[in-house]
TIBA-274428 format. One record per residue (C-alpha): x, y, z; residue in one letter. Coordinates in nm, 3 decimals, always signed. Example, Ala and Ser with C-alpha at 12.3 -4.5 7.8 and 13.67 -1.06 7.14 Angstrom:
TIBA-274428
+---------+---------+---------+------+
|      c1 |      c2 |      c3 | rest |
+---------+---------+---------+------+
|  +1.230 |  -0.450 |  +0.780 |    A |
|  +1.367 |  -0.106 |  +0.714 |    S |
+---------+---------+---------+------+
//
This chain:
TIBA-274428
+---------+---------+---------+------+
|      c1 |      c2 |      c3 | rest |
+---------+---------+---------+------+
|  -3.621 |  -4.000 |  +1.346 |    X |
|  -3.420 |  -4.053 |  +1.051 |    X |
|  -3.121 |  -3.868 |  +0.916 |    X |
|  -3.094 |  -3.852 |  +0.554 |    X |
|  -2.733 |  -3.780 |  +0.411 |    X |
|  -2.854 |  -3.415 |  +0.331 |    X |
|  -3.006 |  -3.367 |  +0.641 |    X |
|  -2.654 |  -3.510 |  +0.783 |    X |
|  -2.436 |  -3.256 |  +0.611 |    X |
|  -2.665 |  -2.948 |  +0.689 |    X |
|  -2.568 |  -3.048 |  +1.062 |    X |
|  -2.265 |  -3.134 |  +1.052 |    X |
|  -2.231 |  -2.787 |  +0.853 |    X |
|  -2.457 |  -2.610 |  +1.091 |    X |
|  -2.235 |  -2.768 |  +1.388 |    X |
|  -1.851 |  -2.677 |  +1.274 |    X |
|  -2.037 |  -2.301 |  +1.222 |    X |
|  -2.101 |  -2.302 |  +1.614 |    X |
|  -1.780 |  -2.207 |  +1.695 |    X |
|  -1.717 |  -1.941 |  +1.435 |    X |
|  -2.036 |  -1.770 |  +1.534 |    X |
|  -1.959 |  -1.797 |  +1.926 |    X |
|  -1.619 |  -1.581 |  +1.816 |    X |
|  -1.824 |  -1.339 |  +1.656 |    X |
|  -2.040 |  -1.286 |  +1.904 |    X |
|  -1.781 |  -1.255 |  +2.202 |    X |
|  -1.568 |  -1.034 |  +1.964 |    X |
|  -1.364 |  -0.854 |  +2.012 |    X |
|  -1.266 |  -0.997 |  +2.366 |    X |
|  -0.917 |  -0.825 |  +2.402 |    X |
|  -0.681 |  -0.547 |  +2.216 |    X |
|  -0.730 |  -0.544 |  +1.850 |    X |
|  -0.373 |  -0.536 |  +1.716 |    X |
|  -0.310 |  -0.359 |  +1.361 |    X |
|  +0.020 |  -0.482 |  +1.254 |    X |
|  +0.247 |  -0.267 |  +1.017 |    X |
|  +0.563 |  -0.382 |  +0.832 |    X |
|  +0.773 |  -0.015 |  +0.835 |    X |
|  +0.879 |  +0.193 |  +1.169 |    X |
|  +0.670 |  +0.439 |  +1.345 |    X |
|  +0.667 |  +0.797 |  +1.155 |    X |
|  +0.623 |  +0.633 |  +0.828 |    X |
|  +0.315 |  +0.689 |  +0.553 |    X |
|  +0.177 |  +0.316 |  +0.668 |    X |
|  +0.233 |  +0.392 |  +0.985 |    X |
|  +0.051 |  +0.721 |  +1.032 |    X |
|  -0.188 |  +0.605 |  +0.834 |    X |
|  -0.277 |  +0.283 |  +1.074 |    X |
|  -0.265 |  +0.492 |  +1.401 |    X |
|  -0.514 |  +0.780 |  +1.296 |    X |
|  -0.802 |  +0.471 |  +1.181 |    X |
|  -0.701 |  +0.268 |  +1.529 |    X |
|  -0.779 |  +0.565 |  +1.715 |    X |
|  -1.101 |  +0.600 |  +1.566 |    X |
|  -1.220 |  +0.230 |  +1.548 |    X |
|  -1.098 |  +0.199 |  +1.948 |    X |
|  -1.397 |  +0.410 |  +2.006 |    X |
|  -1.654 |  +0.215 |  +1.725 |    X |
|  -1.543 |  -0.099 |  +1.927 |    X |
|  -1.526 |  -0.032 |  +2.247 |    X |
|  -1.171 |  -0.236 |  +2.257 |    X |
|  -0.809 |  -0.113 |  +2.272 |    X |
|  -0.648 |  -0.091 |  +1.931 |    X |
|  -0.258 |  -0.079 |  +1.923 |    X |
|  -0.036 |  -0.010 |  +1.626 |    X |
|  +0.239 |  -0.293 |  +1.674 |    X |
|  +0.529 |  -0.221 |  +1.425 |    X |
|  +0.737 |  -0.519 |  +1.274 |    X |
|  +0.973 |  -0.388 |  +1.066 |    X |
|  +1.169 |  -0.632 |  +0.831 |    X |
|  +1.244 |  -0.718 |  +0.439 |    X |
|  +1.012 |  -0.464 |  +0.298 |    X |
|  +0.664 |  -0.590 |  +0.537 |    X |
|  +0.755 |  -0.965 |  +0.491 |    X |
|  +0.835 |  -1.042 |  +0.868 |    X |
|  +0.497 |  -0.888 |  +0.973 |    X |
|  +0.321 |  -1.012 |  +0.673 |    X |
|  +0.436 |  -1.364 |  +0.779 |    X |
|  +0.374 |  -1.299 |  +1.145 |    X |
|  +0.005 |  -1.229 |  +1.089 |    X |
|  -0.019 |  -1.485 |  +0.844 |    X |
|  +0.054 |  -1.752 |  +1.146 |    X |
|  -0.174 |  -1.550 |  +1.419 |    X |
|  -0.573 |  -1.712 |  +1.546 |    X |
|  -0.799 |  -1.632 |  +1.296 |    X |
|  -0.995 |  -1.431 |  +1.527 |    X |
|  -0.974 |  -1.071 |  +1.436 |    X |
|  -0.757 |  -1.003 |  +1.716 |    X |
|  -0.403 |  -0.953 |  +1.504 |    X |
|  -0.458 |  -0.774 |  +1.175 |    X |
|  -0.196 |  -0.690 |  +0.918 |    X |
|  -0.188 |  -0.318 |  +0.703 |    X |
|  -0.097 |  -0.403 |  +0.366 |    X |
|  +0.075 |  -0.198 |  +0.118 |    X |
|  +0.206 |  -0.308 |  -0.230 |    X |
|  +0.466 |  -0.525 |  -0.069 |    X |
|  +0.184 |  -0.733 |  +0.018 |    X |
|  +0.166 |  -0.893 |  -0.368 |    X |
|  +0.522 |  -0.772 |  -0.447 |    X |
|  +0.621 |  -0.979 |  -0.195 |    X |
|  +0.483 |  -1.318 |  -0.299 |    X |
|  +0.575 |  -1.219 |  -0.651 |    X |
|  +0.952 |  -1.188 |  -0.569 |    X |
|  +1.025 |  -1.413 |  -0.353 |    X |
|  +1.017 |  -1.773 |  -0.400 |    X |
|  +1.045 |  -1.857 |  -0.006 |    X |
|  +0.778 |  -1.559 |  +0.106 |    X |
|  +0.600 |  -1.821 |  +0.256 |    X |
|  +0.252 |  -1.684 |  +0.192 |    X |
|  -0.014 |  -1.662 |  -0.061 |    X |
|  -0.159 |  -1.293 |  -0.096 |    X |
|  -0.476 |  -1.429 |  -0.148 |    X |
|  -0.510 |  -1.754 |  +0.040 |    X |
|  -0.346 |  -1.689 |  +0.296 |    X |
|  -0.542 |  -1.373 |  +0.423 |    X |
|  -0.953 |  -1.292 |  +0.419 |    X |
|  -0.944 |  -0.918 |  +0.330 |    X |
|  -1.105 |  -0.681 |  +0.512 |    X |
|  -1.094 |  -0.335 |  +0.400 |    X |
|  -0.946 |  -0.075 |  +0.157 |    X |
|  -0.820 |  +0.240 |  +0.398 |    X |
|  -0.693 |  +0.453 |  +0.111 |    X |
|  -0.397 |  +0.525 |  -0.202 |    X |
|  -0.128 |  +0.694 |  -0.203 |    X |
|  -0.024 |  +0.875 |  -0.462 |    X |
|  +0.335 |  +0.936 |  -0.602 |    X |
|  +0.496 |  +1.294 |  -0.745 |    X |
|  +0.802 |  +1.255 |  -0.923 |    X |
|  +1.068 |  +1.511 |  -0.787 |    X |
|  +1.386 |  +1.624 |  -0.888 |    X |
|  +1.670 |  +1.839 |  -0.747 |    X |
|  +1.701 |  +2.198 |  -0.802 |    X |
|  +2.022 |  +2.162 |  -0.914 |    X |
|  +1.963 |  +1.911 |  -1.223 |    X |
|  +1.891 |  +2.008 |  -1.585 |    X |
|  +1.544 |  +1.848 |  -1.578 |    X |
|  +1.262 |  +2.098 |  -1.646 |    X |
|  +1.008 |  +1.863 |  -1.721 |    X |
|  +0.948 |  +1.512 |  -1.736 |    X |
|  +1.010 |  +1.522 |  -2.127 |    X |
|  +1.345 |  +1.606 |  -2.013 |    X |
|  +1.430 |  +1.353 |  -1.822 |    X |
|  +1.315 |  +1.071 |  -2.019 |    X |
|  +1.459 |  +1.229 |  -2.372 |    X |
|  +1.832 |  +1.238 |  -2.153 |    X |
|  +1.787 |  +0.890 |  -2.058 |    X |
|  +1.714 |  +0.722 |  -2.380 |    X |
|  +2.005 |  +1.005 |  -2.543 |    X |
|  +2.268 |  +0.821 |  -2.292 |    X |
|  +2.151 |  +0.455 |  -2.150 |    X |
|  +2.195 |  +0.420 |  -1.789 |    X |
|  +2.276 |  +0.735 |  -1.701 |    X |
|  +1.964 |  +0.890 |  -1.561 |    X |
|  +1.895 |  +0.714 |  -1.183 |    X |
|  +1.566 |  +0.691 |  -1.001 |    X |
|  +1.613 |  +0.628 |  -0.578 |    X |
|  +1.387 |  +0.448 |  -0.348 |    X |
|  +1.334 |  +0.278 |  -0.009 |    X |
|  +1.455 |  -0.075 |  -0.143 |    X |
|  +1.370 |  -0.351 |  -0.401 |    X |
|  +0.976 |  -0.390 |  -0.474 |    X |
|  +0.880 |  -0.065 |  -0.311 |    X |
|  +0.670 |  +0.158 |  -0.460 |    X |
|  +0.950 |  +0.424 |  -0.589 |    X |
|  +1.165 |  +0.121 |  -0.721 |    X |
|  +0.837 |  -0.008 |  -0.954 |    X |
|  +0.697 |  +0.355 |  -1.031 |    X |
|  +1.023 |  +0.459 |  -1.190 |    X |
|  +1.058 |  +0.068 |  -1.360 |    X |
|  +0.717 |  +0.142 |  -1.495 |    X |
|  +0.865 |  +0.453 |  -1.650 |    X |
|  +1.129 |  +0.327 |  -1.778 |    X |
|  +0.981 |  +0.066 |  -1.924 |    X |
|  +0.713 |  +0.257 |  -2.080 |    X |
|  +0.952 |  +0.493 |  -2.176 |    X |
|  +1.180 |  +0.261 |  -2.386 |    X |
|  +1.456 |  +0.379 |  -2.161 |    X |
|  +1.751 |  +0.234 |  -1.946 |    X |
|  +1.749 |  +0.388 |  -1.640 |    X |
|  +1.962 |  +0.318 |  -1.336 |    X |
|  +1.805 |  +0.206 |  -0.994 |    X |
|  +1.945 |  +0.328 |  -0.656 |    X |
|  +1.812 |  +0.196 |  -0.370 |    X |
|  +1.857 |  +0.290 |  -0.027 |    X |
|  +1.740 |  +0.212 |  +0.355 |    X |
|  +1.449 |  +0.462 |  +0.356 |    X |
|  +1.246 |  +0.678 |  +0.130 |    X |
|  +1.428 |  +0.971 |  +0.357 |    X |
|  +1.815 |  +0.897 |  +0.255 |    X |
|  +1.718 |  +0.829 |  -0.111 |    X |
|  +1.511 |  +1.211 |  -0.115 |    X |
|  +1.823 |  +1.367 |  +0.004 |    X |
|  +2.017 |  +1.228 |  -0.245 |    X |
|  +1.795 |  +1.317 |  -0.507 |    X |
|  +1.778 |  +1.697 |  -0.333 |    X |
|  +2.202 |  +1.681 |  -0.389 |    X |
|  +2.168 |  +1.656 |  -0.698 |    X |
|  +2.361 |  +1.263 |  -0.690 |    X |
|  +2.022 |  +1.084 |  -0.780 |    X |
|  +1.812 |  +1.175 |  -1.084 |    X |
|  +1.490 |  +1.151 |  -0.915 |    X |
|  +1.262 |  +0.950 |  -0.724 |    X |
|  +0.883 |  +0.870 |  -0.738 |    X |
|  +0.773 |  +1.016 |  -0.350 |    X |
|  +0.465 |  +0.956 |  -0.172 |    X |
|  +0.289 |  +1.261 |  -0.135 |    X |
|  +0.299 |  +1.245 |  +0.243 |    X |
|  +0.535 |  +1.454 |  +0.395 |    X |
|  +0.724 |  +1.629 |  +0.053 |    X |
|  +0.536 |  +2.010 |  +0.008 |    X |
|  +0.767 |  +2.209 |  +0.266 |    X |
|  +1.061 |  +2.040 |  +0.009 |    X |
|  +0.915 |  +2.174 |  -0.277 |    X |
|  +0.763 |  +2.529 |  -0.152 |    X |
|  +1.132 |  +2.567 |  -0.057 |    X |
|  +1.288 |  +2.492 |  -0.392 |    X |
|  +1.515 |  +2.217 |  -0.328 |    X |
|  +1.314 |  +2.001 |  -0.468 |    X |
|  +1.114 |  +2.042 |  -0.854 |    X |
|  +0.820 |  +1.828 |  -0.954 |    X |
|  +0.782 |  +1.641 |  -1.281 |    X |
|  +0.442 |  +1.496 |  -1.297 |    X |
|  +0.221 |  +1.300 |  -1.028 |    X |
|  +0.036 |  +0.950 |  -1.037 |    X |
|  -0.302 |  +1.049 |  -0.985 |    X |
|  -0.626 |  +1.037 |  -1.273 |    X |
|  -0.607 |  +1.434 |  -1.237 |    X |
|  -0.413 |  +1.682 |  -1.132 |    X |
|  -0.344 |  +1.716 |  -0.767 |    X |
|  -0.523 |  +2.023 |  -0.573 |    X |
|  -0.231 |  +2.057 |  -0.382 |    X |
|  +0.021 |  +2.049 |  -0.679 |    X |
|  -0.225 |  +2.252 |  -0.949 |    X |
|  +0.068 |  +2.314 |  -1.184 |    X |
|  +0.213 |  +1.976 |  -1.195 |    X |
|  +0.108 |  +1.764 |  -1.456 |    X |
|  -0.031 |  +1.402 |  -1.439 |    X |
|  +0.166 |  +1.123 |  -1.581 |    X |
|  -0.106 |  +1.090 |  -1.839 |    X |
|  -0.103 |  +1.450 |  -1.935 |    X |
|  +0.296 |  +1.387 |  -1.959 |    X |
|  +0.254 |  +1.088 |  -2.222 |    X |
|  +0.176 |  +0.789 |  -1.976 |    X |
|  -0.174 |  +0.732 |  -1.958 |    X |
|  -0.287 |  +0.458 |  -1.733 |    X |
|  -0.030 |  +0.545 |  -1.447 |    X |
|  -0.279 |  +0.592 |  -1.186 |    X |
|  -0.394 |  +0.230 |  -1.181 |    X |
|  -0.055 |  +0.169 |  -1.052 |    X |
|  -0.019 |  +0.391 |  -0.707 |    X |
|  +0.030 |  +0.229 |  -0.374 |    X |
|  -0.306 |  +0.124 |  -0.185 |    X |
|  -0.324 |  +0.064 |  +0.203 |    X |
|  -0.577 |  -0.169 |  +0.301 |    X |
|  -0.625 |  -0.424 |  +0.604 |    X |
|  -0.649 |  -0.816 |  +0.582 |    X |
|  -0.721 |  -1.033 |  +0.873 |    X |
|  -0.587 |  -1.395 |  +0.915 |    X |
|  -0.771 |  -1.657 |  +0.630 |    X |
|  -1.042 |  -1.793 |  +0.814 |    X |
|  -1.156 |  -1.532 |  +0.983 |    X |
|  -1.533 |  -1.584 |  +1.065 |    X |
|  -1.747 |  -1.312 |  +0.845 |    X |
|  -1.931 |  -1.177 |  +1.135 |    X |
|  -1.578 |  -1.061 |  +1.267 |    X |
|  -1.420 |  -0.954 |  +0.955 |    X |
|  -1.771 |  -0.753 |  +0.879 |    X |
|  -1.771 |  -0.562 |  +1.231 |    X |
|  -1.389 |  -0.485 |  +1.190 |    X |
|  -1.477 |  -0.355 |  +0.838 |    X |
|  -1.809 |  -0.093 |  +0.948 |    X |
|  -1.531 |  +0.000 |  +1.210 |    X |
|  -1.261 |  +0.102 |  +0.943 |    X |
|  -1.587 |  +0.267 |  +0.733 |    X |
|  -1.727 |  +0.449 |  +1.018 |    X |
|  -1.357 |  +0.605 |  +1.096 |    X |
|  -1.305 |  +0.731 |  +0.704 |    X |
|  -1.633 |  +0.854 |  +0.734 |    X |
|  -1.557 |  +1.071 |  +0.967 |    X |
|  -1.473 |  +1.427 |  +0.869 |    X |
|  -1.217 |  +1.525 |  +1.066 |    X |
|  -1.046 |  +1.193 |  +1.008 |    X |
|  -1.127 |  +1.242 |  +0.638 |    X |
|  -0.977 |  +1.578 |  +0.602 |    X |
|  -0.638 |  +1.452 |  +0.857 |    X |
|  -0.571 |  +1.126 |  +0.584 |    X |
|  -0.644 |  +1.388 |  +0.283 |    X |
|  -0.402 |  +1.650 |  +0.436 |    X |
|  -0.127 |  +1.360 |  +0.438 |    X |
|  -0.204 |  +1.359 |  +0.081 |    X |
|  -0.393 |  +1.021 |  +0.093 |    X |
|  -0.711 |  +1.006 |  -0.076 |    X |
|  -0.963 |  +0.808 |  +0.083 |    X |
|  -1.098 |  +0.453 |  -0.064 |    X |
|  -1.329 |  +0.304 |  +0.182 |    X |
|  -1.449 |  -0.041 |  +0.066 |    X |
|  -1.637 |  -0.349 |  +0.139 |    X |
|  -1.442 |  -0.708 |  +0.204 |    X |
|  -1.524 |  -0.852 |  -0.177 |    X |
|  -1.419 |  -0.475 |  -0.323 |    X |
|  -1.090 |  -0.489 |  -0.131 |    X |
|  -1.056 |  -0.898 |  -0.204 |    X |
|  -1.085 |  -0.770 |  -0.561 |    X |
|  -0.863 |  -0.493 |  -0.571 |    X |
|  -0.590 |  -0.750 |  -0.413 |    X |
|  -0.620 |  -0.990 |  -0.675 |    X |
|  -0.590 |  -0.710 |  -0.992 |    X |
|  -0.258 |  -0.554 |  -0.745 |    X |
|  -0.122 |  -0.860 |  -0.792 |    X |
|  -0.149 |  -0.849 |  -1.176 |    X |
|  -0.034 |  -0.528 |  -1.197 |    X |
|  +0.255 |  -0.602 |  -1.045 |    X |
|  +0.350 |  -0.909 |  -1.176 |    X |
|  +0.288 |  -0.706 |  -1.487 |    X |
|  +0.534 |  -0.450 |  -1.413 |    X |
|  +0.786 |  -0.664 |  -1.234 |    X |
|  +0.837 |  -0.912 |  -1.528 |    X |
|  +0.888 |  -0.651 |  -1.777 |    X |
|  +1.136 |  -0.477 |  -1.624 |    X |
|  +1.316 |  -0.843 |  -1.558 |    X |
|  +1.302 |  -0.677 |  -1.151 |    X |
|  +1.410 |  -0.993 |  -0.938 |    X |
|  +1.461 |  -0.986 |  -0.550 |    X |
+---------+---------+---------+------+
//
């Protein structure tokens, strides 16, 4: 029989596929790991072991939260990056995930290239607090004191390229203001600071900040979602403030695999993730956290990575940030 070169090619295509497809098929063949870049107790974190739980059960598999904290999610980010490409080691991304590769000249990773997305798990959505203590009554407030003295009005977060740092850089530079940014180890030790009265304000995730505010120590100024939050009725949206557009910018958690990763695998991993957002009770436990709830395919995740990482180059050059 003869070969032609087409005929050839659709073989030697057909052959290198063998493999992949075996994978899928014996998949998954051991724990599933989900990988997160921040310690245990954490948004991410929280976040990751409520959807394990659930897709544990959807694949019949163990599926372990590893933490590997490190320079804002690099060291796991790089970790994963370097695992089989067999859906066995997957990595929760954050923001850090583009911020990352946008900062740092030796992050050793391409956002894109590197990893074959898998699914979008949800956003989280900022409020932007201030002490009890400090003049600020609104928003307008703040931002009219910081472009009446330059520099003097500070904004905390968890470190460089986090979410709080580039929510309040956004501000300030859509503001037309000079604002000064504290950073600390933790979005915990910059809140407190910010509750004394010695910080400004901060851009919080959602997660974990009502009992501060039903208390009083701590007074919201606006919040980063497209309306106003059900559980902060009164407090206005950053477009309602004077900063329309804001929303495109809060954090989203999704999960990536390896690049490589055969399609079968990444496709069963991602009906796991879908079935476990589905679910009500997991629905209404990641909306109490003050997530809201993105579910997604592997090309609407793939896309949402590649506009993140315009957004925050966006951001990141305008404000001159550099890590």
């Amino acid at each position: 029989m003869t070969i032609t070169r087409r005929h050839g090619a659709k073989l030697l295509l057909g052959g290198l596929a063998l493999p992949a497809l075996a994978r899928a098929q014996g998949f998954p063949s051991r724990t599933i790991r989900l990988v997160v870049g921040y310690s245990a107790g954490g948004p991410t974190d929280v976040i990751a072991r409520v959807v394990a739980q659930d897709m544990q059960a959807s694949l019949g598999h163990s599926v372990v939260v590893e933490n590997r904290t490190g320079a804002n999610a690099l060291v796991a980010t790089q970790a994963v990056a370097r695992e089989p490409a067999d859906g066995h080691a997957l990595l929760v991304t954050t923001l850090s995930h583009s911020v990352n590769a946008i900062l740092l000249p030796n992050a050793g990773y391409d956002p894109l290239r590197d990893f074959a997305p898998v699914a979008q798990l949800v956003v989280l959505p900022l409020i932007a607090v201030t002490g009890a203590s400090t003049p600020f009554r609104s928003m307008q407030d703040l931002v009219a004191a910081a472009k009446a003295k330059p520099g003097e009005v500070s904004y905390g977060s968890a470190g460089n390229g986090g979410s709080a740092h580039l929510a309040g850089a956004l501000l300030a530079t859509r503001a037309g203001a000079e604002m000064t940014h504290v950073p600390f180890r933790g979005n915990g030790p910059a809140l407190t600071e910010v509750m004394a009265g010695r910080v400004s304000f901060m851009f919080y995730p959602m997660i974990g900040i009502a009992d501060h505010i039903a208390r009083g120590a701590l007074r919201p100024l606006g919040v980063s979602t497209a309306q106003r939050s059900p559980d902060y009725p009164d407090v206005p949206t950053m477009a309602e403030i004077g900063f329309p557009g804001f929303e495109d910018y809060s954090q989203g958690l999704g999960v990536v695999a390896p690049a490589g990763t055969p399609e079968p695998v990444v496709a069963r991993l991602n009906q796991a993730i879908r079935a476990s957002l589905a679910k009500p009770a997991t629905h209404e436990r990641l909306k109490g956290l003050g997530a809201i709830v993105t579910p997604s395919s592997p090309a609407e995740f793939g896309r949402f990575l590649e506009g993140d990482l315009t957004r925050w180059r966006r951001v990141i050059e305008a404000a001159k940030i550099t890590g």
